[in-house]
N, C-alpha and C positions, 0 to 999 in steps of 0.2 A: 773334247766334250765341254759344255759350258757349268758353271758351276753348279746348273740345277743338276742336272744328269750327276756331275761327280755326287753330291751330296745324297739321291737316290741311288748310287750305286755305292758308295759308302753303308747305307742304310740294307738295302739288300740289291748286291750286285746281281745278281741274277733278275732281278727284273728292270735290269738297264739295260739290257741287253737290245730291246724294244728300242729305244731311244733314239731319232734319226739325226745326226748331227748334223746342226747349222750349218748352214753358207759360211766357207771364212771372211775373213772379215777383209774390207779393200774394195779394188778396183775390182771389175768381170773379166778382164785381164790377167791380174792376179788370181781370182778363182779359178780361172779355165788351166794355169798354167801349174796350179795345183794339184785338180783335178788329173791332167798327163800325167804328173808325179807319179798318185798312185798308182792309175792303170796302168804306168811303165811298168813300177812296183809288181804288178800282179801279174803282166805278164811274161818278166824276168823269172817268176817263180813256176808260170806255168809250163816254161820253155823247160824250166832245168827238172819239173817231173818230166817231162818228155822225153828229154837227154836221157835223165836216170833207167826211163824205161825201157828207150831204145838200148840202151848198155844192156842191160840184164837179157835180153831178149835177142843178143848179140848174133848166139850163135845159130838161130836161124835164119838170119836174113840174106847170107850169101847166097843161099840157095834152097829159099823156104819148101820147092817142092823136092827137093831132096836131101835137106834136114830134117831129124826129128828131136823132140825131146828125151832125153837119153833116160832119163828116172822113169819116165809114165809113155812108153810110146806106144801104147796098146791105148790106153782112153782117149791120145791124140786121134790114133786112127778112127775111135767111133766118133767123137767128135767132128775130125772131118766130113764124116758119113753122114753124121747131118746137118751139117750144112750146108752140106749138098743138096740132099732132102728138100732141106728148108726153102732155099734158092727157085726149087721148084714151081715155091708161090706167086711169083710174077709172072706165070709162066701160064698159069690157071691149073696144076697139076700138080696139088697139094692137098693132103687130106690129115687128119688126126690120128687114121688108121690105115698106117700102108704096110701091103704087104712084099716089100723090097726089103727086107728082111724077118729071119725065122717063120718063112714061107713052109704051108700055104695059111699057117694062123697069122703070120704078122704080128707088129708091134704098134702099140700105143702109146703116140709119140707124148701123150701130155702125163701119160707115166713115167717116162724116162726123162734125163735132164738134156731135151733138145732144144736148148734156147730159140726159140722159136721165132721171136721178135727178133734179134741175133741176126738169124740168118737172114732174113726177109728182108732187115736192112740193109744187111752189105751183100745182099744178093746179086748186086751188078760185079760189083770184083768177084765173088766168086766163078759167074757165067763169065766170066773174061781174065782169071785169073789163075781159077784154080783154086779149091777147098784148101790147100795146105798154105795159101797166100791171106785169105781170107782168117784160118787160125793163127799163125802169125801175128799178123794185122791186129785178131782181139787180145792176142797173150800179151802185148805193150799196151794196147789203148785202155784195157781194164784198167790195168795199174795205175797209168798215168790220170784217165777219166775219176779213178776213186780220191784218188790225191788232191786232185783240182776241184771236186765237188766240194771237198770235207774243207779244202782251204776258204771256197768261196762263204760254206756254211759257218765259220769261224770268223771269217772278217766281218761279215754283212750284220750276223745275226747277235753273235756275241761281242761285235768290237772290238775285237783284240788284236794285239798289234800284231803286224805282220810276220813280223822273224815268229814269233810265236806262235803263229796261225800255220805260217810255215811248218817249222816240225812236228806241229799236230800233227797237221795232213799229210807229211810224208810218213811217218807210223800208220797212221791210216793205211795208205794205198802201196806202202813198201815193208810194212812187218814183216815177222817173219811167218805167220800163218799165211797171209796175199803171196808170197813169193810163193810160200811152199804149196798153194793152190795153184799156182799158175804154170804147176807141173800138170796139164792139161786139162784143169776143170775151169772151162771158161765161167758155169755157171756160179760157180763162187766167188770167182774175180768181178766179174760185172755187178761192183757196187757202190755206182756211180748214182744210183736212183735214191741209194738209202739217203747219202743229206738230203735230200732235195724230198723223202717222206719225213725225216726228223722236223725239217723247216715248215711244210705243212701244218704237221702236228703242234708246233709251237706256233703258230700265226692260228689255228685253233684255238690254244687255250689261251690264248691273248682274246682275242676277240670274245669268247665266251667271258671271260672276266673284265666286269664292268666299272671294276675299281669299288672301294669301299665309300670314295664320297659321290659316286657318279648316280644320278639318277635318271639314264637314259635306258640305262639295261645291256643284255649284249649286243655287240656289235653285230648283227643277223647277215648285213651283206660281205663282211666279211668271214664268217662261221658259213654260207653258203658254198663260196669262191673256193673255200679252202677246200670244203666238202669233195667240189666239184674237182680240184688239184688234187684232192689225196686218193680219188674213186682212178681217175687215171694212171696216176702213178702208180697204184696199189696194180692194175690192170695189167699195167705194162710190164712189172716187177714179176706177174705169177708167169709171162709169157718168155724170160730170159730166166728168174730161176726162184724157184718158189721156197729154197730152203734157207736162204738169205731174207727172203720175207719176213718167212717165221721167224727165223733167227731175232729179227729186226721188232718187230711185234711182242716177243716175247722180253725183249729188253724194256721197251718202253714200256711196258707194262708196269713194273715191273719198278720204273724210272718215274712212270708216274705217281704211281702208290706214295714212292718215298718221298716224294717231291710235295706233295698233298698233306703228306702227314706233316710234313714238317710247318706248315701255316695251316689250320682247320679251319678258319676264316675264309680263305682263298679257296679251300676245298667247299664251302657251301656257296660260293659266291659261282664258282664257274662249274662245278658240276653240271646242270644240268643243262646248260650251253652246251657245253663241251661233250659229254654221253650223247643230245640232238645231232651236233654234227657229225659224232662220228656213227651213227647210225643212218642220216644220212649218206654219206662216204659208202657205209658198207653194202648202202640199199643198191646205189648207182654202180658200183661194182658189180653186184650180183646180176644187177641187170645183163653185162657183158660175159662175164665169167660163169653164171649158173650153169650153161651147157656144155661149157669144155671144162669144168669141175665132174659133174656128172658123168660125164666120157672118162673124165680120168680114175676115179672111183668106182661107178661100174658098170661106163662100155665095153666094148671088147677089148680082152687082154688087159680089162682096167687093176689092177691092184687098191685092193683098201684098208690092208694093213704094211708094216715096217719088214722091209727086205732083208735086214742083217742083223747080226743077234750085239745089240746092246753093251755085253759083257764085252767083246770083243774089240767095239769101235770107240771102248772109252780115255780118256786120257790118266796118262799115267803122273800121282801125286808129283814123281820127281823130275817132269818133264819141265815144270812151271818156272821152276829156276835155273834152266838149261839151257845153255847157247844151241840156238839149231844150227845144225850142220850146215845148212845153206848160207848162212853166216859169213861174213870173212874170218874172224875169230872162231866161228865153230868150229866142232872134230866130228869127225865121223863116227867116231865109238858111241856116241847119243842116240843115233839112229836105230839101236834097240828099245828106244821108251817109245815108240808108237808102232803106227800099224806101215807105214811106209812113208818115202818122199814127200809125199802131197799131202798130208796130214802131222805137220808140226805145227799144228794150231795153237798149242800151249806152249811153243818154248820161246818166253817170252826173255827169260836170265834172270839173274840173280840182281846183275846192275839196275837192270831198271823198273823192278819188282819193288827195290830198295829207294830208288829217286822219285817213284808215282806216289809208291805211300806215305815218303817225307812232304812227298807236295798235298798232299791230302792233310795230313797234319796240319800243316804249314796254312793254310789256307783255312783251317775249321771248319763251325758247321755253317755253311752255305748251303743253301738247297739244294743246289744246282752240283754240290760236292758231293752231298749227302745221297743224293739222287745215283748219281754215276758210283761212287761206293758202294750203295746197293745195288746196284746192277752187275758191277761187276763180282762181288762177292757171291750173287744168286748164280751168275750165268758159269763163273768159274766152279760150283760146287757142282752143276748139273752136268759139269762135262766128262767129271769125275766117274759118270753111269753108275751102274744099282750097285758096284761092289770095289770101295776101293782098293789101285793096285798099286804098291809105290814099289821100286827100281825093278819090276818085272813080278813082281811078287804078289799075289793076293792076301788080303789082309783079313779077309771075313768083315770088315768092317761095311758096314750099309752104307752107299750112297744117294744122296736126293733124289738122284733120278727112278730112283726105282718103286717112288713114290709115285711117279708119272709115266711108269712102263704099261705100256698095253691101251692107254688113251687112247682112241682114233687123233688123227695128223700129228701128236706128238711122238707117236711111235715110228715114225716115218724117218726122225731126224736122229743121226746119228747125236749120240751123245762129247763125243769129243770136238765138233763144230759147234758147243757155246761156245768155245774157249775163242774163236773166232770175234766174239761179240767183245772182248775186250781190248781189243787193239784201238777202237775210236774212245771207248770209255775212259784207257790209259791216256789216252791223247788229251781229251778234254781238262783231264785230271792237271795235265804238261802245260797246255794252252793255257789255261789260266794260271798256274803259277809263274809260269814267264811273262805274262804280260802283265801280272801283278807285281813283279818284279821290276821290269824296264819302266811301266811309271810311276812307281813310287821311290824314291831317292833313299839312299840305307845299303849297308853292306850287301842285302837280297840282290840290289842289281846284275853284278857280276856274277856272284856265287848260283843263283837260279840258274839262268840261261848255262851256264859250265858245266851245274852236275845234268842239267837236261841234254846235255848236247853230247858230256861224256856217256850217258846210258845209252843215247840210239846212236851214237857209235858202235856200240857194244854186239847191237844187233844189223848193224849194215849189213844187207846185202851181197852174194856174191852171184855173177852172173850164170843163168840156167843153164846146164851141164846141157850138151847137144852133142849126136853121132851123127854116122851118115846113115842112112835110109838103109842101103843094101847089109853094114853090119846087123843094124838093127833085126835083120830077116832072118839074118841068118841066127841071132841068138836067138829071139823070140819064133819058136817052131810051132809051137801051139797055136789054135784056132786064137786070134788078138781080140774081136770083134765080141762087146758082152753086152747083154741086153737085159734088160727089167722085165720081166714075161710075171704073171701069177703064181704062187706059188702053192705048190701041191706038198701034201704029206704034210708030216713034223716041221716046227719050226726050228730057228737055230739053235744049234747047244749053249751049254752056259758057258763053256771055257774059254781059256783067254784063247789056243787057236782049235775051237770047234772044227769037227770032220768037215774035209768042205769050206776050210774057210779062205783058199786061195791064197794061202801060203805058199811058197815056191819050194823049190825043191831043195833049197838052202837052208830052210828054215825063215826065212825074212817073211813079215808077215805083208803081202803084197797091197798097197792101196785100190780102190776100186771106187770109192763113190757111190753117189744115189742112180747112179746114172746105169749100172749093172748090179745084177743079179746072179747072172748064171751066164757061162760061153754061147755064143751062139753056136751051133754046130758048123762041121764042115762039110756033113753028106749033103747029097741034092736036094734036103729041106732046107737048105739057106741059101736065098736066089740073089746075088746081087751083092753078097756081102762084103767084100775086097774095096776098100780103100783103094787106089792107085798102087801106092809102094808094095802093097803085099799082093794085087792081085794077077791072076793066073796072065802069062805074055799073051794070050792070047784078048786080052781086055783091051779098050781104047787106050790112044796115049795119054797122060796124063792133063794135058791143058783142056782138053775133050770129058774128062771124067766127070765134071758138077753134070753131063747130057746122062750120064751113064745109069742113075738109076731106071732110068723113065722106060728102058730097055733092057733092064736086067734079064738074066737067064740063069738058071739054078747051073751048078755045078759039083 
């Protein structure tokens, strides 16, 4: 950086972020051979997400279509199922409401979580692969996709040096909440789009603010472009998975408020830049999404209230500073403070609960700090849901959320997926005290980068537990296949495990997602339901199956 840029990012780092660093200095020889440095740099680091991802995602690959994942093998198999479905669409033999499953009413697919975008991309591997090749395939590339996003969004935007940008982004795309989703919910892993809507939004309110000595006003062809960036992304985000949206929307919200208060000059300056564009953004969105909102709300089979009772899918106070079990350091005996595998969205531990907030200290009030501390302080209380429960225990104590139960689309989102939202928040928090670290000269050097690197040790990864297909069948006997149908009658009870709340017969309280509701049946009202692994011998063979709905027959 040249000394202006240090001397504004001295003054308030966060808006040097903007800053595009000079041409080094020399021959075009020497720049170009700089230039290779980095993108070596960058994609030395993309390779080893990749690596990282491929390990974790080990034990399917010997034999994708006859591995499963051993914690969640029932949401793999709907998962498969659609995108199978999905694959369809190239095909011209795709619809919003098909009735290849819980026939003869069918499902509606932009009620359920059928990453729809998802499948239509890698539709060719699936029609030549096979659905469980194709889930595979997204159970690594999420990971490593969210990794490499949040890395690119930390070098580009914030500046920060690599090794730094680095461990951001691997927390990012390898926490322990992403792993513990990538126990078959593709649509939670795939969030590869969110930097790339964060960077939107901040090339928004950049452009919207015009500087306090500029008298040209906002940047408008920039506040358009972004517009026009953040109405697709926004589009393409409802079509892979809309609860990561929200998620994402309700943080910056959220981010921005705190961000605004902290300079109220800056807040009258781009306000109303920034509110134009983003109602432009939301006009051009609507434009695409009005009608398959509409269907999902209330077409056929549309739901337009929250499928699962609140109380139940909240996160537990003493989860927060708990190694998840998927961990290499974790234990299994933790696996009581939630609702299952796929939902260790809060155990974040003790270590690194204690190294974010020393760096938050450490770092004071910057806006950009101040901002991410409130966010994650907000998004962390709401995950808590309307009653908190700490080591399994309810407290009678009120939680946030129950200030926002019953909303229309906030009622939708399970309350223990905010806890989700702070995995990038902590990073940011990391990212910049390491890279405040590595350039400024002082004991911070060493000692930064060590306790950052000693806490996401803490929460490394351990690779995804996998079976073989045929044990899986035989333990799981029950109808696997769950579906998001309307809901009739009573809503869910208050208790932590409500009648009904698909607890197993163990007592373990079983994960499920946005993505079901209720079993699908096994009588001849379910036409087509079987996955490959589970379905009747008499079904096609397996490489044949992504053909298979299109011919389904009840059974």
């Amino acid at each position: 950086m040249t000394s202006a840029a240090r001397t504004a990012s001295d003054a308030d780092p966060d808006l040097a972020v903007g800053l595009a660093e000079p041409a080094a200095p020399g021959s075009r020889a020497t720049r170009w051979r700089a230039s290779v440095a980095r993108h070596r740099t960058d994609l030395l680091v993309g390779l080893a997400f990749v690596l990282l991802a491929g390990w974790l995602t080990q034990g399917l690959w010997p034999d994708p279509t006859g591995r499963v994942l051993a914690l969640n093998p029932e949401d793999q198999t709907l998962y498969e199922w659609f995108l199978a479905v999905d694959s369809r669409a190239v095909l011209g033999d795709f619809g919003l409401l098909t009735d290849r499953l819980n026939s003869p009413d069918g499902v509606n697919l932009m009620t359920n979580t059928t990453v729809i975008a998802l499948g239509v991309l890698l539709a060719p591997v699936t029609l030549l692969f096979g659905a469980p090749v194709t889930f595979a395939l997204l159970a690594g590339v999420n990971l490593a996709g969210t990794a490499v996003a949040w890395y690119l969004l930390f070098t580009r935007t914030l500046r920060a040096h690599r090794l730094a940008a680095a461990l951001g982004a691997g927390l990012c795309g390898f926490g322990p909440g992403m792993v513990s989703q990538s126990n078959s919910h593709l649509h939670m892993t795939a969030q590869w789009l969110v930097p790339v809507i964060v960077w939107l939004v901040v090339r928004m309110f950049r452009a919207a603010d015009p500087g306090p000595a500029s008298l040209d006003g906002p940047d408008r062809r920039r506040l358009v472009t972004s517009a026009l960036g953040l109405a697709a992304a926004v589009t393409a985000q409802v079509f892979i998975g809309e609860e990561v949206l929200f998620l994402t929307a309700a943080t910056l919200l959220v981010m921005t408020v705190a961000y605004a208060m902290t300079d109220r000059e800056l807040l009258r300056r781009a306000l109303p830049g920034f509110a134009g564009g983003l109602m432009l953004a939301a006009g051009l969105a609507l434009l695409v999404l009005g009608y398959p909102l509409w269907f999902q709300f209330a077409g056929p089979q549309g739901v337009a209230d929250g499928m699962f009772s609140p109380h139940y899918f909240s996160a537990d106070l003493r989860s927060w500073w708990t190694i998840s079990p998927l961990s290499v350091v974790g234990s299994d005996t933790s696996a009581r403070l939630t609702t299952g595998p796929a939902e260790y969205n809060t155990f974040l531990g003790l270590p690194l609960l204690l190294v974010t907030a020393g760096c938050a200290l450490w770092l004071g009030r910057r806006p950009l700090v101040v901002a991410c501390v409130a966010g994650a302080l907000s998004m962390g209380a709401l995950s808590l849901g309307p009653e908190v429960v700490n080591d399994g225990t309810r407290t009678a104590v009120p939680g946030p959320y129950g200030l926002l139960a019953g909303l229309p689309v906030i009622d939708g989102a399970l309350p223990m997926r905010f806890g989700l939202t702070l995995l990038p928040l902590a990073a940011t928090l990391l990212v910049l005290a390491v890279d405040r670290a590595l350039r400024k000269p002082g004991r911070g050097r060493r000692l930064v980068p060590a306790a950052v690197g000693a806490a996401l040790l803490s929460v490394f990864p351990a690779p995804l537990p996998t079976t073989d297909a045929a044990a899986a069948r035989v333990h799981h006997r029950r109808p696997l296949a769950r579906v998001r149908t309307p809901r009739r009658g009573a809503g869910a009870g208050a208790g932590r495990h409500p009648e009904g709340s698909l607890a197993d017969a163990a007592g373990r309280r079983r994960p499920t997602g946005r993505s079901a509701s209720r079993r699908a049946s096994s009588s001849a009202r379910t036409a087509g339901t079987g996955p490959r692994r589970w379905a009747p011998t008499s079904s096609p063979p397996r490489r044949c199956w992504p053909m298979w709905p299109g011919g389904a027959t009840s059974r």
